[in-house]
N, C-alpha and C positions, 0 to 999 in steps of 0.2 A: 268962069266955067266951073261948074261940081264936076272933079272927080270922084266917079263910083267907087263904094265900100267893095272891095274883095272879099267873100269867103271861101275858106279853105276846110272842107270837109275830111276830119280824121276818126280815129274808132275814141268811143269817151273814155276820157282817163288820159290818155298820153297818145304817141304816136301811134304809127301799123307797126315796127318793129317788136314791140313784146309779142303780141298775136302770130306774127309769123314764127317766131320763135316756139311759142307754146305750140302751136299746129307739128313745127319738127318735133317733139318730146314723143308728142302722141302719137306722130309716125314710127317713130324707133322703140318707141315699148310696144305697139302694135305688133312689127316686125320681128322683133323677139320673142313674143311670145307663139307667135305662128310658126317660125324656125321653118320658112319653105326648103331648105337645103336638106334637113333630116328628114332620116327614114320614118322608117312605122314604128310606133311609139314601143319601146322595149319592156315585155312585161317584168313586172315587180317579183318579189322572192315569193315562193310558194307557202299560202298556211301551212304551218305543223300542227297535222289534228291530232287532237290530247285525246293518247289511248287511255286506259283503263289503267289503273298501276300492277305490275304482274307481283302475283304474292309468291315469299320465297318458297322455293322448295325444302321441302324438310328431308333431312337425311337421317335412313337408316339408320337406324341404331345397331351400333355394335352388339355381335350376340356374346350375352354372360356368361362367363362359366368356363371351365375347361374340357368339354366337350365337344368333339368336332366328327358329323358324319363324315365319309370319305366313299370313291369307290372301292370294289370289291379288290383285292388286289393277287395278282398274276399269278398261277403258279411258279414254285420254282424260285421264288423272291423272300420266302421264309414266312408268305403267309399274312395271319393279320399282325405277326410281332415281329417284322422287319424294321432294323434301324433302331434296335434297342437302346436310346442313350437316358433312359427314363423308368422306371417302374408305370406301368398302364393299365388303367383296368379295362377290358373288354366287353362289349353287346353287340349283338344282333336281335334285330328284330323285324315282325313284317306292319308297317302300318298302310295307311289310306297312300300314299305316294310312292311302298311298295317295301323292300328291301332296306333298311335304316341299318350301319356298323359305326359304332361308335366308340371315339376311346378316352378315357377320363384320366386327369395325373393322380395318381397313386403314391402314400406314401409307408410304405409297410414297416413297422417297428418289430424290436422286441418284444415280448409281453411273456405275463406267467399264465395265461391261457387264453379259453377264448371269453371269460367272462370278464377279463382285464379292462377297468373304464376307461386307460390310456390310448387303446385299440383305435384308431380313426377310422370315420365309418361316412363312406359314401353314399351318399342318399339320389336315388333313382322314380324319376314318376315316372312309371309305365306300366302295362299289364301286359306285354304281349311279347315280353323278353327267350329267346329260345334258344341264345347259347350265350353263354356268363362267366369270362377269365379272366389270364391277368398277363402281363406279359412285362418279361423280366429285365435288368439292366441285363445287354450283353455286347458292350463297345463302355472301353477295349476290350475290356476281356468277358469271358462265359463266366454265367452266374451258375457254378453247375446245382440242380436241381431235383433234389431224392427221392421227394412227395412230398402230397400236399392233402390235406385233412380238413374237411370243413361242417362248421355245428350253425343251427338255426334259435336263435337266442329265444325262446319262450317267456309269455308276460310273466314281471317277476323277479327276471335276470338267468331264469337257469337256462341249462345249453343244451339241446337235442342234436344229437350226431348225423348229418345225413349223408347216402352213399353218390359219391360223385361219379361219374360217366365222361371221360370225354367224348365230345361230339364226332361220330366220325365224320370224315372229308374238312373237319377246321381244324385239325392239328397243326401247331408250327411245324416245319420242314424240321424244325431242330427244337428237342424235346429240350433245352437247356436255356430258350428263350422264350416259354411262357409253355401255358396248356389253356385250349376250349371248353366248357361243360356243358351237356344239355343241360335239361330241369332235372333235378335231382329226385331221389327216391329218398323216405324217410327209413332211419335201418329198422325201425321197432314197429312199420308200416308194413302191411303186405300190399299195400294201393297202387297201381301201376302211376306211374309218376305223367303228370299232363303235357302239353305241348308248351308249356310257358312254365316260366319260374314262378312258385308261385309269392304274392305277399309276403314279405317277412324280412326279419332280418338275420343275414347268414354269417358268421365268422371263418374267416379263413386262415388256418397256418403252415406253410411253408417250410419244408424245411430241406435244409441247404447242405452243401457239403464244404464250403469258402473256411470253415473252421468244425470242429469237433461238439454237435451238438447244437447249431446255429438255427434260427427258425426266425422268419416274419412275420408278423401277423398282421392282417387288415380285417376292417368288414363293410358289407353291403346290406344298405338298407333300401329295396325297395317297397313303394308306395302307390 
């Protein structure tokens, strides 16, 4: 009697075992990447949209010089020469923004007059100048104050004498801490003198009573 040949029908290659295997792998990376347990997918970091680069700011320049407008200051306060701890020289004038007082460092010397080169001479641009002094050290103590004489230097070097005025309503409260001038008159002029000082350059001397004979001299050159 032939016994029949048995086959056994399996996957090619080897057994069912790898196959079932492989099928779990691809169930479990499936299942991880679908994450049914989590939420709603969490959005990612916001672009930073690229502004423009901001350019520095440039800063003001320091203004030059030793000249500083101010307000008008207070009666009663000693005026525009309060707080004497300086020799100063004085302006007012009116331009386009109105009312301009300004005061400049001052260094008044000795000299043998007004045509002396040593003389230090402050140089002003303006045309519309209408009261022009000086205002004296008086902290600690009073510079006391005799009079004061001033010439207009002519092309050349020689010195024309002109007549001073102080200004009324700009006096210091105290005649030993400075004086105001309008525009001056010339002495050898009969011309009434104008609303402004005019062009030129004017010397001025001082003279003092601190010693027997004492006098300062500066000058102003305005332009």
């Amino acid at each position: 009697m032939t016994v029949p040949n048995r086959v056994r029908l399996a996957p090619a290659g080897g057994n069912g075992r790898p196959l079932a295997v492989a099928a779990l792998i691809v169930a479990v990376l499936a299942f991880g990447v679908l994450k049914p347990w989590g939420g709603e997918p969490q959005p990612g970091p916001a672009p930073v949209a690229a502004g423009r680069p901001t350019a520095p700011t440039a800063a003001t320049p320091a203004p030059v010089g030793v000249a500083a407008a101010g307000p008008a200051a207070s009666s009663g306060d000693g005026g525009p020469c309060s707080w004497g701890l300086a020799w100063r020289l004085f302006t007012a004038e009116t331009t386009d923004i109105g009312p301009v007082r300004t005061w400049y460092g001052l260094q008044p010397l000795e000299a043998s007059g007004p045509t002396d080169p040593r003389i230090e001479v402050v140089r002003i641009h303006s045309t519309s100048i209408g009261e022009l002094g000086y205002c004296s050290i008086s902290r600690p103590g009073p510079t006391h104050i005799l009079g004061t004489q001033a010439w207009r230097l002519r092309p050349g070097g020689s010195a024309q004498p002109v007549l001073l005025a102080p200004e009324p309503g700009a006096a210091p409260s105290d005649p030993d801490t400075g004086v105001i001038y309008g525009p001056p008159a010339l002495l050898a002029s009969s011309l009434p003198s104008t609303g402004a000082w005019p062009l030129a350059t004017y010397v001025f001397g001082i003279h003092l009573a601190t010693k027997p004979g004492s006098e300062e001299w500066f000058a102003v050159q305005i332009l």
